[in-house]
C-alpha positions, 0 to 999 in steps of 0.5 A, spaced: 497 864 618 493 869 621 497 874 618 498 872 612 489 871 612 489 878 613 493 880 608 490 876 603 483 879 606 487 886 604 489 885 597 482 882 596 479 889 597 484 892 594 483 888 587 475 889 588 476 897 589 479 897 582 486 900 585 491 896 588 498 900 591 505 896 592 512 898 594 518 896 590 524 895 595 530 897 590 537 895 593 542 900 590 541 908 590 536 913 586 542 913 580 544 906 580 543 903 573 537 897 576 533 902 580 532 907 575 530 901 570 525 898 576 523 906 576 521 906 568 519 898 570 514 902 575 510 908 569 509 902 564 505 898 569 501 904 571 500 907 564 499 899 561 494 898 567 490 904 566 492 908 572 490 901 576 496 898 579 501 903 582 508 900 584 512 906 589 520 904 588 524 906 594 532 906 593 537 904 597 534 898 600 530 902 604 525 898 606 529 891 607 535 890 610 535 883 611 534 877 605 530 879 600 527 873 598 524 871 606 522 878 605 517 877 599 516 870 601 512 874 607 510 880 604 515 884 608 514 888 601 510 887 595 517 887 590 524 887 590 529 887 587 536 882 588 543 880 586 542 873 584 548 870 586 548 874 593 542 872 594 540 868 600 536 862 599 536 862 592 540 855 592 545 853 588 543 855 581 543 862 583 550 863 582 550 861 574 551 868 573 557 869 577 561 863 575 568 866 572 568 866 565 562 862 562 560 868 559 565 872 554 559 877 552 552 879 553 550 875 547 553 869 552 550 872 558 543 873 555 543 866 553 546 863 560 539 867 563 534 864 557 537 857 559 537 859 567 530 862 566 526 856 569 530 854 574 530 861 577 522 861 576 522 855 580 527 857 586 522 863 586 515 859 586 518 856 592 519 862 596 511 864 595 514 869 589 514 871 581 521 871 577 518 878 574 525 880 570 531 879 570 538 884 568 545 883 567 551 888 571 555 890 566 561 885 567 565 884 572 571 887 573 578 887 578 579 894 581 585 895 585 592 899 587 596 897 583 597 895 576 595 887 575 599 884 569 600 877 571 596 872 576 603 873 581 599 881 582 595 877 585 598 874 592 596 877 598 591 882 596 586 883 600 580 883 596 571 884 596 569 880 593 560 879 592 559 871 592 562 864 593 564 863 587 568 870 587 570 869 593 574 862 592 577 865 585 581 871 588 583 864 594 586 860 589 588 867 585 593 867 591 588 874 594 585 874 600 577 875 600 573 878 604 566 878 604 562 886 606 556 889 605 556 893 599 555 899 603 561 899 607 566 897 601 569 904 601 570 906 608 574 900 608 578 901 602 580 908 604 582 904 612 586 899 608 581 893 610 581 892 603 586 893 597 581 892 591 574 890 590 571 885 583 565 888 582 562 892 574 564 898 571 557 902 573 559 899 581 566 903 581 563 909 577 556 910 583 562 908 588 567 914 587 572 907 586 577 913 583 578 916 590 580 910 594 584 905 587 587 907 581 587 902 576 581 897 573 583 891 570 577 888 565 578 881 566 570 880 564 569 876 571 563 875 570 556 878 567 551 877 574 544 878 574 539 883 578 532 880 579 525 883 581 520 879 584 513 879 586 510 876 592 505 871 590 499 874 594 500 880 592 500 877 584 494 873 584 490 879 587 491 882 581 486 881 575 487 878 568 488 884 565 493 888 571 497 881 571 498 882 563 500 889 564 505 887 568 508 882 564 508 887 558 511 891 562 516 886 565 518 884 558 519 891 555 524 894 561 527 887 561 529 888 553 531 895 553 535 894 560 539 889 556 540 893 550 542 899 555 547 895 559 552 896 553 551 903 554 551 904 561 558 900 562 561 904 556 559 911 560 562 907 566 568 906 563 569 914 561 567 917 569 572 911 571 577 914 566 575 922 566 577 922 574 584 919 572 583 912 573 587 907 569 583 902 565 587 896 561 585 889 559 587 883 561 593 881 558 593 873 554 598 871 559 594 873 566 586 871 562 590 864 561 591 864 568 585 865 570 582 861 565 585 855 568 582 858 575 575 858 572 575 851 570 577 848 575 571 852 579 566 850 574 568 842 574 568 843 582 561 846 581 558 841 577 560 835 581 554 836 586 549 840 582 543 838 580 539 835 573 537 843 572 543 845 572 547 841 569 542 841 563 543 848 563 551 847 561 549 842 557 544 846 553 549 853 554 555 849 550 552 847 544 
C-alpha cells in the first residue's frame, strides 16, 4: 500500500510537470514483428502528444522475467507487451486465440478479437491495467524434421508447444508436448530435447529454425494474439488530452500491424524457403484429422466456460 502511495505521489508530479516518462517492457527481440510495432506504437504517442508522453521500449524481455500481468498489475513497469494464450492470470478467455482451427484466416481472427475484446479488457481491469492494443501472430504452423502428410506423422514427436491448448492438441495427435521458454527452443532442438516446434512463420524466421528442421507444414493451427497494456496508475496520471494521444495512437498501430501481418508472414515464408527449409500445405486427409482434434477440444472447452465466452462463440458463428 505504501509503495503504491508512492508511485501515485510520483506519477502525480509527473502529470503536473507536463512530461511523464514510461517504460515498455517488449517480450521478443529488437527485429521481431510486435516490437517493432510497440516501437512505432511509441513515436505516434510522443508526436500525438506534443512531446508530452515519452514511452522508452526495451526488447527481449528486458525488464520483466516473470508474469507480465503481475508486472503491470504492480507497476514493476509501466507497459508491456504479452502473448495471450501464454499469459499467466489471464484466465480461461486468454486462450481464444489459440483454440486450433476456429479461425481460418485474418478475416476470421479479427472478428474473433473484435467479439474477444471486452472479455479481454475485463480480465485486465482486474489486473490494475488497460487493454491498449492487441495484434495477431502470423498463423501457426508445424515445424518438424521430417515431412508431415498424415496424423500417423505425428506419433511419438516430441514437440514445443506455446500453451494448453496446443499442448493437448499434439497429445491426442499422438506427439509428445513439452512445454519451454522461448528462449531455450533452439538449443533444445539442436540436443534433441526436441524434434519440432507449433509456432508462426516469423517465430521460425527470428529463430533461424532452417539450422536445426527441415521442413514447415502450414496446418494454420491458429492466429494467437499479442497485447499491450498499461498500468492503471500510470494511465490515469495521464491528462485528457495525453489519454486521447494514446488511444490514437493504439488505434493506428493496432490497424496497420493487422494489415502488415500479411506481409510479415509472407516475407516469413520466403527466409524459411530461401535457406532450404521445405514449406508445404497441410494435406485434405491430415486437416481432416486434425479438424476432428479440434473439435473435440473446443466441446471439451466450452462445457465450463463461462457466459462471456460462450457468448463470443455464439456471436463468432453467426
Amino acid at each position: 500500500m505504501i509503495k503504491k502511495s508512492l508511485l501515485i505521489a510520483s506519477l502525480a508530479s509527473l502529470a503536473l510537470a507536463g512530461n511523464v516518462k514510461m517504460d515498455l517492457n517488449a517480450k521478443y527481440g529488437a527485429n521481431n514483428f510486435h516490437t517493432k510495432g510497440a516501437v512505432q506504437f511509441a513515436g505516434l504517442v510522443k508526436d500525438y502528444s506534443n512531446g508530452s508522453v515519452n514511452i522508452t521500449v526495451h526488447p527481449g524481455s528486458a525488464l520483466i522475467k516473470g508474469n507480465p500481468l503481475k508486472a503491470v498489475k504492480d507497476a514493476t513497469v509501466a507497459m508491456t507487451d504479452m502473448f495471450i494464450p501464454f499469459t499467466s492470470g489471464g484466465g480461461k478467455v486468454f486462450g481464444v486465440s489459440a483454440l486450433p482451427f476456429i479461425a481460418n484466416s485474418y478475416e476470421d481472427a479479427y472478428k474473433l478479437y473484435q467479439l474477444s475484446k471486452p472479455a479481454y479488457e475485463k480480465t485486465a481491469r482486474k489486473w490494475n491495467q488497460k487493454l491498449l492494443y492487441s495484434v495477431t501472430w502470423p498463423a501457426s504452423g508445424f515445424y518438424s524434421k521430417d515431412s508431415i502428410s498424415s496424423i500417423n506423422d505425428f506419433k511419438g514427436i516430441k514437440t514445443r508447444t506455446y500453451d494448453k491448448n496446443s499442448a493437448a492438441f499434439i497429445n491426442l495427435s499422438g506427439g509428445n508436448a513439452v512445454a519451454l521458454p522461448w528462449g531455450e527452443v533452439y538449443s533444445a532442438l539442436r540436443t534433441g530435447m526436441v524434434d519440432s516446434v507449433v509456432t508462426s512463420s516469423s517465430s521460425g524466421k527470428d529463430g533461424k529454425f532452417w539450422e536445426v528442421l527441415n521442413n514447415y507444414t502450414k496446418i494454420n493451427y491458429a492466429y494467437p494474439l499479442q497485447a499491450v497494456t498499461i498500468n492503471l496508475d500510470y494511465w490515469n496520471s495521464l491528462d485528457k488530452a495525453q489519454q486521447e494521444a494514446v488511444l490514437k495512437a493504439a488505434k493506428q498501430i493496432e490497424e496497420s500491424q493487422w494489415k502488415a501481418v500479411k506481409v510479415e508472414e509472407k516475407e516469413a515464408l520466403e527466409t524459411l524457403a530461401k535457406n532450404g527449409m521445405k514449406i508445404v500445405d497441410a494435406t485434405p486427409a491430415l486437416k481432416a484429422d486434425l479438424d476432428k482434434i479440434a473439435n473435440k477440444l473446443l466441446e471439451e472447452y466450452l462445457e465450463d466456460a463461462n457466459s462471456d465466452i460462450k457468448k463470443i462463440f455464439k456471436e463468432y458463428r453467426k
